[in-house]
C-alpha positions as CSV (number, residue, x, y, z in Angstrom):
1,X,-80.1,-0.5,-63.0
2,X,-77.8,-3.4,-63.0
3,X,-75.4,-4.0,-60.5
4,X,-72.1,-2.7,-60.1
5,X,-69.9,0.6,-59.1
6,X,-69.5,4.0,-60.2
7,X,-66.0,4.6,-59.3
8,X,-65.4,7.6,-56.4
9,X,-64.8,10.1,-59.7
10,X,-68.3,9.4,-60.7
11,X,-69.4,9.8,-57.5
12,X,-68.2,12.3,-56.0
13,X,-69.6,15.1,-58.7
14,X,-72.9,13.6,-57.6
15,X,-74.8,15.9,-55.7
16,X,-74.8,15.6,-51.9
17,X,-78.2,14.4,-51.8
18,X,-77.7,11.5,-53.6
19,X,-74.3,11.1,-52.2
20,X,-76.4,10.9,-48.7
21,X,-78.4,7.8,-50.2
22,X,-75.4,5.6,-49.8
23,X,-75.7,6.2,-45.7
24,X,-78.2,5.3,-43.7
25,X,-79.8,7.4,-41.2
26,X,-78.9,6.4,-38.0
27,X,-82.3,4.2,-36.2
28,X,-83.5,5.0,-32.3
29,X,-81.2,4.2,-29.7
30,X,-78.4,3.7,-32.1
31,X,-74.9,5.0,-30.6
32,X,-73.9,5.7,-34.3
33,X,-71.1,7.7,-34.2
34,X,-71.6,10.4,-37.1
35,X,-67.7,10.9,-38.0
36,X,-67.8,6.9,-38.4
37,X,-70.9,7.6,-41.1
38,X,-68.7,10.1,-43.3
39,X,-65.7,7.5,-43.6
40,X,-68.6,5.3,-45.1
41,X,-69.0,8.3,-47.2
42,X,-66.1,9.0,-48.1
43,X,-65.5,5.4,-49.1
44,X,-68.1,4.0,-50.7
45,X,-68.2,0.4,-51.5
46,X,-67.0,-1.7,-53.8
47,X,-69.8,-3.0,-55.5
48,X,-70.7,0.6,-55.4
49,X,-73.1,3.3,-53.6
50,X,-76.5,2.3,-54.6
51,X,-75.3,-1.3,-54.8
52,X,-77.0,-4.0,-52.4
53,X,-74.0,-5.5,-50.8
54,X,-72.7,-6.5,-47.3
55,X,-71.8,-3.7,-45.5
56,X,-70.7,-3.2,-41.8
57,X,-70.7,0.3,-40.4
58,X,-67.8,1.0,-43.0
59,X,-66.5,-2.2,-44.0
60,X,-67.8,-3.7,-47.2
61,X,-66.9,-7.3,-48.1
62,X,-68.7,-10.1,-50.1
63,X,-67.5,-13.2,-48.6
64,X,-66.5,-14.7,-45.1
65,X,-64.1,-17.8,-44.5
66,X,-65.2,-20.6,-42.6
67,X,-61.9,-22.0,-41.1
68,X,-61.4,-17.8,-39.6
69,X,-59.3,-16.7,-42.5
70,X,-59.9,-12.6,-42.8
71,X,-61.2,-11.4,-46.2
72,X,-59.7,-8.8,-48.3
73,X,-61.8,-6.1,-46.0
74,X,-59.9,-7.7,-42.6
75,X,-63.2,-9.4,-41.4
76,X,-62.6,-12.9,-39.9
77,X,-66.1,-15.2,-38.9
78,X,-65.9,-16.5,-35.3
79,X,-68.4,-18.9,-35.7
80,X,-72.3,-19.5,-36.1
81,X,-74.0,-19.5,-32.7
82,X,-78.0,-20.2,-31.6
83,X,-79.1,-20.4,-28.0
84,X,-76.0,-20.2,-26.8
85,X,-73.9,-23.1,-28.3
86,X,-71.8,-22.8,-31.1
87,X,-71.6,-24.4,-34.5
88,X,-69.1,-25.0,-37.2
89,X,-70.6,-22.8,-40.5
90,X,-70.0,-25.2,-43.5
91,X,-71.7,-23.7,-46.9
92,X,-72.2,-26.8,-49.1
93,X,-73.1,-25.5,-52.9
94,X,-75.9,-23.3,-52.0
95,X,-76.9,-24.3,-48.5
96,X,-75.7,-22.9,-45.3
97,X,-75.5,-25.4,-42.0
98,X,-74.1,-25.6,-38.9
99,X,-72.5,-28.5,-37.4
100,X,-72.3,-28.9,-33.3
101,X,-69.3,-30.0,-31.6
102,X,-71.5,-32.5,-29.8
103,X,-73.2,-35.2,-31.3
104,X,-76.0,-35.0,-29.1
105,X,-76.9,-31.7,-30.4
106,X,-78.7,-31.3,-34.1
107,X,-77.2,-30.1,-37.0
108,X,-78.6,-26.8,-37.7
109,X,-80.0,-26.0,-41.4
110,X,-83.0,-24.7,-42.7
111,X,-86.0,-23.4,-40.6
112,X,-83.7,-23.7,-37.4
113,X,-81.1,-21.5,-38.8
114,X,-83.6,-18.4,-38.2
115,X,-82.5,-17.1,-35.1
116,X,-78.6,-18.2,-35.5
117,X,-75.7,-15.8,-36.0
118,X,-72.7,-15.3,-37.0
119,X,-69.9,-13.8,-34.8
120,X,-67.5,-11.3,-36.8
121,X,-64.8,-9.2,-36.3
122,X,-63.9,-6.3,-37.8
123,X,-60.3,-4.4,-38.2
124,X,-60.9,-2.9,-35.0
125,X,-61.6,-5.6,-33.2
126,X,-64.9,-5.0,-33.2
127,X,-67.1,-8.1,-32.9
128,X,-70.7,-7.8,-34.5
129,X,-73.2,-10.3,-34.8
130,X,-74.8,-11.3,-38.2
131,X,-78.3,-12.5,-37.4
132,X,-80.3,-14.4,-39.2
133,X,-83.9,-13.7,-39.1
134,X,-85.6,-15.6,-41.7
135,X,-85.1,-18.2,-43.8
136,X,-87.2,-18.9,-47.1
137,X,-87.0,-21.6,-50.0
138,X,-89.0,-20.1,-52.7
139,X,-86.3,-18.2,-54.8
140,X,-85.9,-19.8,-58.1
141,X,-83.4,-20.2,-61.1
142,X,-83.6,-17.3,-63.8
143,X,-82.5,-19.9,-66.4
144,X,-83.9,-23.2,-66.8
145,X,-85.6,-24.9,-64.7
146,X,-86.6,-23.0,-61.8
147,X,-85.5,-26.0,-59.4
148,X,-84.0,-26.9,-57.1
149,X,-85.2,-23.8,-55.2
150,X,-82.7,-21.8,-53.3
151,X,-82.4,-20.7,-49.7
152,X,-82.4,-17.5,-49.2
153,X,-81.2,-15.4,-45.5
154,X,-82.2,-12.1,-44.4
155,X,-79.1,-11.2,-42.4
156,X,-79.2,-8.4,-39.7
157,X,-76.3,-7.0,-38.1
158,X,-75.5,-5.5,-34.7
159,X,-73.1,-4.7,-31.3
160,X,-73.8,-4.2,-28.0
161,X,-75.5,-1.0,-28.0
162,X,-76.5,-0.6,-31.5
163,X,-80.1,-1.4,-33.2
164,X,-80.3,-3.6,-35.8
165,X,-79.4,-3.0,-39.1
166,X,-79.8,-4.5,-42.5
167,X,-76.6,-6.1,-43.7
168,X,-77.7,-5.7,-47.2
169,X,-78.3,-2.0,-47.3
170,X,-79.9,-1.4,-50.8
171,X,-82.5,-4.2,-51.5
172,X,-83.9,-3.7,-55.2
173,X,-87.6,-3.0,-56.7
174,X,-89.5,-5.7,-56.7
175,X,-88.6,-6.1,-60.5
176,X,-85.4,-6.5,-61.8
177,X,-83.8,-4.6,-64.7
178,X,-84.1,-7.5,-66.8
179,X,-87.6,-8.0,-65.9
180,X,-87.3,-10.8,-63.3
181,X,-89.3,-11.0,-60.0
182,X,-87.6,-11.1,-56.9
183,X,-88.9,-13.2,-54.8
184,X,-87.2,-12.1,-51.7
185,X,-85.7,-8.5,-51.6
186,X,-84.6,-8.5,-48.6
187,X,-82.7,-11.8,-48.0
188,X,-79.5,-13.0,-49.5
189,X,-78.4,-16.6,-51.1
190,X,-75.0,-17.7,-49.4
191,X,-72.9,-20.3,-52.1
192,X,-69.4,-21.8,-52.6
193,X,-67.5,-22.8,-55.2
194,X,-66.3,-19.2,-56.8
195,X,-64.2,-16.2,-55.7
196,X,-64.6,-12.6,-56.5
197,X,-62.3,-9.9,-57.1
198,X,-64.0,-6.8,-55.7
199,X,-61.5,-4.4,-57.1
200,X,-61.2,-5.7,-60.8
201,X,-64.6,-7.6,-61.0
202,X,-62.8,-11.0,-61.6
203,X,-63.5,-14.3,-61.3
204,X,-60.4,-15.8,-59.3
205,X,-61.7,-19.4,-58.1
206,X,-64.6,-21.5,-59.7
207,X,-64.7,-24.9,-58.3
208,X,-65.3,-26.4,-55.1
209,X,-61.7,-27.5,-54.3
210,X,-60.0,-24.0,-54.4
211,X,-63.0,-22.6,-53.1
212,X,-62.7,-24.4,-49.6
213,X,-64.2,-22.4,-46.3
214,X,-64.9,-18.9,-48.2
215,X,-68.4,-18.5,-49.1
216,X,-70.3,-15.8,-50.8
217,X,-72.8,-13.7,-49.0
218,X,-74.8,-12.3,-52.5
219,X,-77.8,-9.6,-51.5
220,X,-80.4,-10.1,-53.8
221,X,-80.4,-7.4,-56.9
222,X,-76.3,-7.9,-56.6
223,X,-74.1,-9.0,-59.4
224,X,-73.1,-12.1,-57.5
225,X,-76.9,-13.1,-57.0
226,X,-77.7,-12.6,-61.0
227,X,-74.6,-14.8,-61.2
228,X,-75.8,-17.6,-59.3
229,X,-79.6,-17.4,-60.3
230,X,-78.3,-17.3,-64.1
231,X,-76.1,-20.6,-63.6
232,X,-72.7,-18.8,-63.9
233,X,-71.4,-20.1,-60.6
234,X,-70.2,-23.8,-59.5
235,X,-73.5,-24.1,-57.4
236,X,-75.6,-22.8,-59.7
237,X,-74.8,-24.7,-63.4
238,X,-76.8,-28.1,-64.3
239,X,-75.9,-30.5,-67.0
240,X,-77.7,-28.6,-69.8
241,X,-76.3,-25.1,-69.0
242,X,-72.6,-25.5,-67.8
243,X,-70.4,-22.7,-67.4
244,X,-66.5,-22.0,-67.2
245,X,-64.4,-18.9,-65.8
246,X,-64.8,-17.1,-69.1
247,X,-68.2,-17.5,-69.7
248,X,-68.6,-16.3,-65.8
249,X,-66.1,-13.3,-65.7
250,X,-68.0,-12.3,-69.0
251,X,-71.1,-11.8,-67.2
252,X,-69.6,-10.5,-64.4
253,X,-67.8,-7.9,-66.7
254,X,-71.6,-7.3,-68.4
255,X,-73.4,-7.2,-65.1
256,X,-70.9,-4.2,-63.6
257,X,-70.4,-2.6,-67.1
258,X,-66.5,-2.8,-66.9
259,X,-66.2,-1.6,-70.4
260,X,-62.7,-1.7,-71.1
261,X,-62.2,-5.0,-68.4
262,X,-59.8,-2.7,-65.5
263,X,-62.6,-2.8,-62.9
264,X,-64.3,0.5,-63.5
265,X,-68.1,-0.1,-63.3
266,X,-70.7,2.4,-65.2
267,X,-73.8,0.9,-64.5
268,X,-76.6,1.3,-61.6
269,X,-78.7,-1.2,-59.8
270,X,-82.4,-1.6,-61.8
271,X,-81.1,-0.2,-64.8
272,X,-83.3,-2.7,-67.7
273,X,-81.4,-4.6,-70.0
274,X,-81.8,-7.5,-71.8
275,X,-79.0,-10.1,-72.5
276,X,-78.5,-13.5,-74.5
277,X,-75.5,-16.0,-74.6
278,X,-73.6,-17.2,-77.6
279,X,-75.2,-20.8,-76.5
280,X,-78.5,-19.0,-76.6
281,X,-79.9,-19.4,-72.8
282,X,-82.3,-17.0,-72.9
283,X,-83.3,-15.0,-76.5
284,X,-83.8,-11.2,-76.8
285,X,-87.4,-9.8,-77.3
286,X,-88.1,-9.4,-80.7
287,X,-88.2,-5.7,-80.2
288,X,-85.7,-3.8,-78.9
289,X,-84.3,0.1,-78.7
290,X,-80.7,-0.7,-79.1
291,X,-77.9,-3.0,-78.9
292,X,-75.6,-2.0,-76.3
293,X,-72.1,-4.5,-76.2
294,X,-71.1,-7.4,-77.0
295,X,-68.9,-8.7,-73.8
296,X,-66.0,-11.4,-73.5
297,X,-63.9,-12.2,-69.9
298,X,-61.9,-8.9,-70.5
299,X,-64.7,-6.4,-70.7
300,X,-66.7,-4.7,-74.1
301,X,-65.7,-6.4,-77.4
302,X,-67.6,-3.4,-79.1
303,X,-69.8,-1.2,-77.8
304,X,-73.0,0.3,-79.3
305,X,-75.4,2.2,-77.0
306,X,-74.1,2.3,-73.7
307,X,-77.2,1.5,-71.1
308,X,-77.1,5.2,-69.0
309,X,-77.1,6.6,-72.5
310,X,-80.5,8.0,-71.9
311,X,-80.2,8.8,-68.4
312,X,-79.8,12.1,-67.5
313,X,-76.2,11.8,-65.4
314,X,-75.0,10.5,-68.8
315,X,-74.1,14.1,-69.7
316,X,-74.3,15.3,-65.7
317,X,-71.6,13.3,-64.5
318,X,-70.0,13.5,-68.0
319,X,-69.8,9.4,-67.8
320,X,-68.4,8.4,-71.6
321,X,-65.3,10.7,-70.9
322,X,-64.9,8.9,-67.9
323,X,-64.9,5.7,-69.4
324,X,-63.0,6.5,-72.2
325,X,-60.6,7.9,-69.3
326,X,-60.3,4.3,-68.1
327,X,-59.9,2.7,-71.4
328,X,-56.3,2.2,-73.5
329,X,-55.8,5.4,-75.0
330,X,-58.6,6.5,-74.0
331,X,-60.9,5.1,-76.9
332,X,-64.0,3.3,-76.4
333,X,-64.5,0.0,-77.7
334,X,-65.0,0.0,-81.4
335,X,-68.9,0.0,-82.4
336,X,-70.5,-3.4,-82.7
337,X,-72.9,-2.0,-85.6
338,X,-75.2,-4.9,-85.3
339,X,-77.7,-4.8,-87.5
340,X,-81.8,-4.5,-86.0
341,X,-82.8,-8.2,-86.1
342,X,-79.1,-9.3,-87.6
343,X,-77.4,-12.1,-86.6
344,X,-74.9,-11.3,-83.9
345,X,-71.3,-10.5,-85.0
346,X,-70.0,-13.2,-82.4
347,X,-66.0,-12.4,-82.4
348,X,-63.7,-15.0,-81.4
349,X,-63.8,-15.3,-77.3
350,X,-66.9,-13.4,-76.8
351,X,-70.0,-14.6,-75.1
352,X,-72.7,-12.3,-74.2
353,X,-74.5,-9.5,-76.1
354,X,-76.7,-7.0,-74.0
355,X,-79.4,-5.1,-75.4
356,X,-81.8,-1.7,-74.1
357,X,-85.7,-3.0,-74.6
């Protein structure tokens, strides 16, 4: 299911043992303090429950600031340290490095980076560390060509007294909902060059300049990796397949299924679907089950069959009411109606259509 949110509504009429899959069970030795475990319930992130994105103990957040700037979760980066000197983190496109404060000492990027971490601090002045353990360059472009390869982190957190713990809590199948491999589940690509609005699912920055110090932390199977590996961000787009904010928040909208564009998400991480551009990227197989939406920056132009239609917490959770619930008066999108192997109704401002195979 693709990724995104279902809003605390939706999931809180889950059932509490799928509630429980959005904790993790506490690992040997940890000091994990259970009452700490049922705020993280209680508040599920963002990006939603079953949603691979950064979380520590209960703070979620998809981006840190270089210069020591908190993000909107009130988590400030200290610094990137290995073998006990510390280095200025500087993300450039979609590379991380670390720059010494003395020229005698290398930068560090690539291979060297395994080992490194980052120093955080949470609300409670907590400080964790963010460790990197591996570092691979095999993880390709989804559209295009596949190069220039991108590096990709697996990030570990801890404190004193804790195990480690994956900072990416909800790494996907192997195979994506749109039937791509990933090639690293369990690492994350780090880029600059666009901001995110958590709570709406807006684009709010997409160019280096206003970009400057934050950098995206994007698990793989997230909504901010398919950005990236699609070319809708600043790091990711080449000459033949440039992209602006609306082209971006349009996918963005797509990815988290924020049909009516306020920032409630009805989709779930793996669910297939299949997607092509109004500049034709990528086509649709020639056989699909159903059309689902055509999607502009402010959410479903018209809606079709919606892609949880045939899953059974469609009528379980009673998820078109709660749509509707979050829509202007409370009315879907109109249908699209398109037409099995039609030409797509492209309305004025709209950019992607999204299809169930």
């Amino acid at each position: 299911m693709s990724q995104g949110k279902l809003t605390a509504a939706l999931l809180f009429a889950v059932v509490p043992t799928v509630l429980a899959a959005c904790v993790e069970a506490p690992e040997e030795g940890d000091d994990l303090d259970l009452s700490t475990e049922t705020q993280e319930l209680l508040g599920c992130p963002h990006w939603g429950c079953n949603s691979n994105s950064p979380v520590i103990d209960i703070w979620d957040f998809h981006e840190l600031n270089d210069s020591g700037l908190p993000n909107a979760a009130g988590v400030v980066l200290h610094g990137l340290w290995k073998g006990g000197i510390e280095y200025q983190p500087r993300v450039t496109g979609a590379r991380l490095r670390g720059y010494p404060k003395s020229a005698a000492v290398p930068v560090l990027e690539g291979l060297a980076l395994d080992g490194a971490y980052f120093d955080v601090e949470t609300p409670d002045a907590t400080h964790w560390q963010i460790q990197i353990h591996n570092v691979s360059n095999v993880v390709g472009y989804w559209i295009g060509s596949a190069g220039p390869y991108n590096e990709t982190y697996e990030l570990l957190y801890t404190k004193p007294g804790w195990g480690l713990r994956p900072l990416c809590k909800n790494p996907p199948g192997r195979v994506d909902g749109e039937g791509r491999i990933w090639g690293r589940q369990y690492e994350a690509l780090i880029y600059t060059g666009d901001r995110y609005n958590a709570e709406t699912f807006e684009v709010t920055a997409t160019d280096y300049r206003t970009t400057t110090g934050w950098f995206n932390l994007a698990c793989a199977g997230s909504a901010l990796a398919k950005l990236h590996l699609t070319r809708h961000t600043t790091a990711g787009m080449d000459s033949t397949h440039p992209s602006n904010w609306q082209s971006r928040q349009a996918m963005l909208k797509m990815y988290a299924a924020d049909v009516c564009g306020n920032g409630f998400s009805s989709t779930m991480q793996g669910e297939p679907l299949r997607w092509t551009n109004t500049l034709g990227w990528q086509p649709l197989p020639s056989s699909i089950s159903s059309y689902e939406a055509i999607w502009s920056e402010d959410g479903a132009v018209c809606l079709d069959t919606h892609r949880l239609k045939d899953d059974p917490l469609w009528v379980t959770l009673n998820i078109e009411n709660q749509i509707k619930a979050n829509c202007p008066n409370n009315q879907l999108p109109p249908p699209c109606n398109i037409p099995p192997g039609g030409a797509i109704p492209w309305a004025p401002g709209s950019y992607v259509v999204t299809a169930n195979p």
